[in-house]
N, C-alpha and C positions, 0 to 999 in steps of 0.2 A: 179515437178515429179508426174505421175499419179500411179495407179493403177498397171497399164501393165508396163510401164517403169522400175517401183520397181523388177514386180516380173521376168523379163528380166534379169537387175542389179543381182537379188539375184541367178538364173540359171548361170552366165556369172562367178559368184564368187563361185560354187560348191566348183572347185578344194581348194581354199582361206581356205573353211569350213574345206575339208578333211584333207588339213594341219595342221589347228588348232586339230583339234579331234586325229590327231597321236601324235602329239605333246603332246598334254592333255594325250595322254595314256600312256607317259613315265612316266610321274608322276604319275598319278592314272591308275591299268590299266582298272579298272571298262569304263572309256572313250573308251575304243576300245572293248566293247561287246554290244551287241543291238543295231547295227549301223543301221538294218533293220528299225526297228522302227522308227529312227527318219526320215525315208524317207516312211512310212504307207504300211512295207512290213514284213509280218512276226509279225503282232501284235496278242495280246493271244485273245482268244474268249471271246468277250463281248457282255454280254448281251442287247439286244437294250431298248429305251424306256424309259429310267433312265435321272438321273442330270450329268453333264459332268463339273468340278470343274477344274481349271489349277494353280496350283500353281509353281511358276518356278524352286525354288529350297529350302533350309534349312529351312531358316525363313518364307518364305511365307504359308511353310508346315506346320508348327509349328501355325502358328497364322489364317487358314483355320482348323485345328484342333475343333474346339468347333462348327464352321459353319457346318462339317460333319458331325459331331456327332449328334447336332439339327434337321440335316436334313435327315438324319436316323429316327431320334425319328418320325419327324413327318411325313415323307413320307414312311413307312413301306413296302411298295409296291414295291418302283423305287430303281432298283440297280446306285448305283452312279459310277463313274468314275473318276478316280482319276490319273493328268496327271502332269508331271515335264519335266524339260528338262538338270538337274544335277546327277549323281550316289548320290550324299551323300544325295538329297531330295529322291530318289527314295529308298535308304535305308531307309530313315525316316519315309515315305508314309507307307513301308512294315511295322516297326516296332510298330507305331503307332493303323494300323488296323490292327495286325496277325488276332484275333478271330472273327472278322466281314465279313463274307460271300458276304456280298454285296458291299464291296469295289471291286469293281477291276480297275488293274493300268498297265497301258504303257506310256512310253516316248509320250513327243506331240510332232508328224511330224516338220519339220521344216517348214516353214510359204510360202510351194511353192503352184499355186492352185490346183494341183490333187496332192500332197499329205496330203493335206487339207480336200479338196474333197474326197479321199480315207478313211479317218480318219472317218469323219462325217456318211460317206455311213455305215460304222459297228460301232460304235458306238448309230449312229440316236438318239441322247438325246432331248429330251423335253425341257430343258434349258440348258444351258451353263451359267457357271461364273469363271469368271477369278481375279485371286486376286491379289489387288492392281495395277500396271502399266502394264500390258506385251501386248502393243498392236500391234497386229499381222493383218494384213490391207486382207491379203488371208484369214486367219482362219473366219475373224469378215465377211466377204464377203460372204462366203461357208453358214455361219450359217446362211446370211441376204436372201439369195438366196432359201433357204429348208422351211421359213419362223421359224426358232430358234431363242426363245428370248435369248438374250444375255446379261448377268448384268457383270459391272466391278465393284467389290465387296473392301473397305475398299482399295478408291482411294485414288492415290496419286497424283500430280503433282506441283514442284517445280517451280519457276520463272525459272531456268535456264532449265528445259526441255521441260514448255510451251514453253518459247523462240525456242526451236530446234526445236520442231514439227512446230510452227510457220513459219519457213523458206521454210517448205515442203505442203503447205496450200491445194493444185492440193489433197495428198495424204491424209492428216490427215482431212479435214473437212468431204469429205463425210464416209472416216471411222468409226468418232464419230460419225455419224449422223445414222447408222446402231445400234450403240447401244442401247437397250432397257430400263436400267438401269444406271444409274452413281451414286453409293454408297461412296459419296467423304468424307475426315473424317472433313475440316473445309471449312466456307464459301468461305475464299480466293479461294481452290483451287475448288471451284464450280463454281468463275466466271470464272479462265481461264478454266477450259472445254467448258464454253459457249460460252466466245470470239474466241476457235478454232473452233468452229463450229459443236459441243452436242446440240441436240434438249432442250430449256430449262425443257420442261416438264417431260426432263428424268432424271435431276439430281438431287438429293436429297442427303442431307445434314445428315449423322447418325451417325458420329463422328468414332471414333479405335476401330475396334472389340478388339485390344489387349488390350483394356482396361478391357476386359470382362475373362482373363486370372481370370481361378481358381485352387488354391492347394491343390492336394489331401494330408488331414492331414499324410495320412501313411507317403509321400515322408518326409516329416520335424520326425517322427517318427525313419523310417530308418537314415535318412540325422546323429541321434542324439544316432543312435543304432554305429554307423560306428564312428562317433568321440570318442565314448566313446573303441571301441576295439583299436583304434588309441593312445590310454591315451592320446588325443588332448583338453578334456574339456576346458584347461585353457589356452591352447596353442594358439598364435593369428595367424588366418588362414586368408588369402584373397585371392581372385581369380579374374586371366586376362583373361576375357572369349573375342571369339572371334578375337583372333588379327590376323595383318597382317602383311606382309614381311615388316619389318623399324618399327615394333612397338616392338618385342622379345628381342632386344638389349638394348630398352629406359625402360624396363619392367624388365630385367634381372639387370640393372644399379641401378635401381630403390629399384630391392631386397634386392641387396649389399648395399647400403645406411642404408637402415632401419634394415637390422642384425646386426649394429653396434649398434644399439639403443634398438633392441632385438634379440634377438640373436638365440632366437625359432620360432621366424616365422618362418612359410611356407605358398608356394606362389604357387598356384595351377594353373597351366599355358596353357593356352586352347587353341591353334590355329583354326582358323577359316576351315580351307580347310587340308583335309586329307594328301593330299599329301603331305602335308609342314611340318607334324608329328617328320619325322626320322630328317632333317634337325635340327628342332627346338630344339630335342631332346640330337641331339649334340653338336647343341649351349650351354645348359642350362649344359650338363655334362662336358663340358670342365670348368665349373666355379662353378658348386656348386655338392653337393650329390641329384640326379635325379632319381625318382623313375616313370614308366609309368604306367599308371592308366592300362592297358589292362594286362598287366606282373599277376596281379591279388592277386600281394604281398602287405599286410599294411604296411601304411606310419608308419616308426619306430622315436625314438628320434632325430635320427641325418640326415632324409630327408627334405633336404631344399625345394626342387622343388617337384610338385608333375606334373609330365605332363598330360592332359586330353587329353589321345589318343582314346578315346575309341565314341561310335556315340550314338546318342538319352540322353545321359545324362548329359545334361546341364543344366537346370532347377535344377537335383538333385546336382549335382557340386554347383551351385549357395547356398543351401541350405547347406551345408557344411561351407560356409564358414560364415565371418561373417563381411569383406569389400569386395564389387563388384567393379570392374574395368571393363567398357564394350569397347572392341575396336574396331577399324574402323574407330579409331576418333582419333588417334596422328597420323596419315599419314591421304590425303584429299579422303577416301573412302564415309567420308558421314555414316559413324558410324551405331550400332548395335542394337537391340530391348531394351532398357531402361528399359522396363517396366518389365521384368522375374524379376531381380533382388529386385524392387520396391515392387513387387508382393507379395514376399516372406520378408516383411521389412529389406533388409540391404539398409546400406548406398551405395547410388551411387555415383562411380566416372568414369571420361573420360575425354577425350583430346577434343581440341575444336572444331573438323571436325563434325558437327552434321548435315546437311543441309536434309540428308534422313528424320529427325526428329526434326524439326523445333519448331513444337507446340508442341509435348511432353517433350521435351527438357525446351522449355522456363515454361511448367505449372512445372514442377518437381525441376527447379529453383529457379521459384519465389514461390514456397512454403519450398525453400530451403531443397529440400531432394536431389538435385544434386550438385556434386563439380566439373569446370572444371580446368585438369591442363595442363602445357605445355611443359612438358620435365621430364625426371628421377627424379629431383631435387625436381621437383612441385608434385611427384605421391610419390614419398618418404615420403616429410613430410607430406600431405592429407592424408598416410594411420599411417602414425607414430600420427598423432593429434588423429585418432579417434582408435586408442589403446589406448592410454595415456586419451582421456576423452570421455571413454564408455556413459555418458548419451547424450554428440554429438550427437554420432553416432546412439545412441537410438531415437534422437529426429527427426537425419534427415531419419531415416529408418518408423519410424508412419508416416513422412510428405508425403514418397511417396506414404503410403498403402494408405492413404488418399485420393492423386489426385487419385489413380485406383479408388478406391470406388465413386468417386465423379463423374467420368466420365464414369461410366459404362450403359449401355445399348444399345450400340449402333449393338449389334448382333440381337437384338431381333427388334429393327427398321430394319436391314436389311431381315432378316428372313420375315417379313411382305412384305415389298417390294416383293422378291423372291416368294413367296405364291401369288401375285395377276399376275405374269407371267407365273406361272403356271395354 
């Protein structure tokens, strides 16, 4: 399948799109507003001239975060652009840069080539980078066509999605071969970009920008102002950030286990995706006392659950607690950013879907600051051990600050790169 075939294919499947997008907005209804946008009609006025940054959704926005802000510092001149294709990343994007004038943000087009082309025409950026995977073979085309260099920034590609692109060779070689940049984070996945057909001279090796995740002291200040109105000091708190549909049942199973062995725990319970808030919400209250983080009322003596309904704060969520459970990883999603939790020394744990995160996964192992488990039964006791033997959990919480520290710089190798395409 070539080029035009694709983008034929993705015309012939509109209707396919609209259905998903009403669908999506029975749940969220943020899905059924700025539908303009993502077809390059009705976007806000932007300045041209600037860096054009694509992050897809939550985490990709979260961990392009330090890349903007660098690029801010250093390019004072160029207004940046700032593009997603989720409401809850484009909540994030907002929340993120309120006070920064030169952020500006719309949805990115969907990947047709005049709305591609429409995009680029107001826009007009000097570079384009796209974070981690999202390859868009119209967008990458429009940019190669204008002559815009284009960086895929803190890549990724696994065995099983080299394989897929693999099958489609007409589509995906001369693709990567438009790219200007390939910022991959380990050498594996540098050769398959090469073997799918990435110029070698364009791929460079600069490891996780989310290795480069820094804590602003106040957040652990506030995180320590908030447990003490809580009379939580002593109280053993852990949090299941990010989970997913089939994970809130083996998590909730999981609470009930370990109440019997303390009976103060509280379990601060974070769903991944908005919409799945109120559901989860009534999961958690039909079996224990549930308090929702947005209601804006403190956790009392007798809340078991505390639900994390609320957006942008998770990192501070994490800092609250004092075991991390990251999910996406006891169903096969292919699991969650690792390293926020790491970041902030608590102990990590998760279920063993980790393939999004292979190499972070296996360094945060073998230095044993990760525990993986595989059921209620297995996350019960992993968090019941490391209440019961605090220097554990102390030892594997230094192990992870460790691997961050130890694997840090690879923003500023990318920042360089980025600098010589401009």
């Amino acid at each position: 399948m070539n080029r035009t075939l694709y983008s034929l294919l993705f015309h012939l499947g509109l209707p396919l799109v609209a259905l998903r997008l009403f669908l999506r907005s029975r749940k969220a209804s943020a899905y059924g507003q700025r539908i303009g946008e993502r077809f390059a009609f009705g976007l806000p006025a932007l300045k041209p001239g600037g860096i054009w940054v694509h992050a897809v959704s939550v985490g990709e926005s979260i961990a392009a975060a330090p890349m903007i802000r660098a690029l801010l510092e250093r390019y004072p001149q160029l207004p940046i652009t700032v593009t997603c294709m989720t409401p809850t990343g484009s909540e994030r994007i907002k929340a993120m840069f309120a006070n920064e004038p030169r952020i500006q943000h719309c949805y990115l087009p969907y990947d047709l080539p005049w709305a591609a082309a429409r995009f680029l025409d107001k826009a007009q950026p000097r570079l384009a980078v796209i974070m981690e995977t999202e390859l868009w073979p119209n967008h990458i085309h429009q940019c190669a066509k204008r002559g815009i260099p284009l960086a895929l920034a803190n890549a990724r590609l696994s065995e099983r999605s080299a394989r897929g692109y693999a099958r489609f060779a007409r589509l995906t070689r001369p693709m990567l071969a438009e790219l200007s940049l390939i910022a991959v984070q380990t050498e594996a996945e540098a050769e398959r970009f090469r073997q799918l057909g990435a110029r070698p001279e364009c791929v460079s090796v600069t490891g996780s920008i989310k290795f480069d995740l820094t804590i602003d002291a106040q957040l652990l200040v506030r995180a320590a102002e908030l447990r003490g109105q809580w009379a939580a000091q002593q109280r053993p708190v852990w949090i299941a950030a990010s989970t997913h549909e089939g994970e809130d049942d083996v998590i909730l199973a999981a609470h009930r286990q370990l109440l019997e062995h303390h009976s103060d725990a509280l379990l601060m319970l974070v769903p991944r995706h908005p919409e799945r808030f109120n559901a989860v919400h009534e999961l958690s209250r039909q079996q224990f006392t549930t308090l929702r983080r947005s209601s804006g009322e403190p956790v009392q003596a007798d809340t078991q659950v505390l639900l994390g309904d609320t957006m942008g704060e998770l990192l501070f969520l994490y800092a609250l607690a004092d075991i991390a459970f990251v999910g996406g990883s006891l169903v096969a999603n292919g699991g969650h950013n690792l390293l926020e939790p790491a970041a902030l020394e608590k102990p990590v744990l998760s279920g063993p879907h980790l393939f999004n995160f292979l190499e972070i996964a296996a360094l945060l192992r073998e230095a044993g600051a990760l525990q993986e488990v595989d059921d209620a039964a297995g996350l019960a006791a992993a968090v019941r051990r490391l209440i019961e033997l605090p220097r554990d959990a102390q030892r594997m919480g230094a192990a992870g600050l460790a691997v961050m520290k130890a694997n840090q710089g690879a923003l500023q190798r990318l920042l360089e790169g980025l600098g010589q395409l401009l």
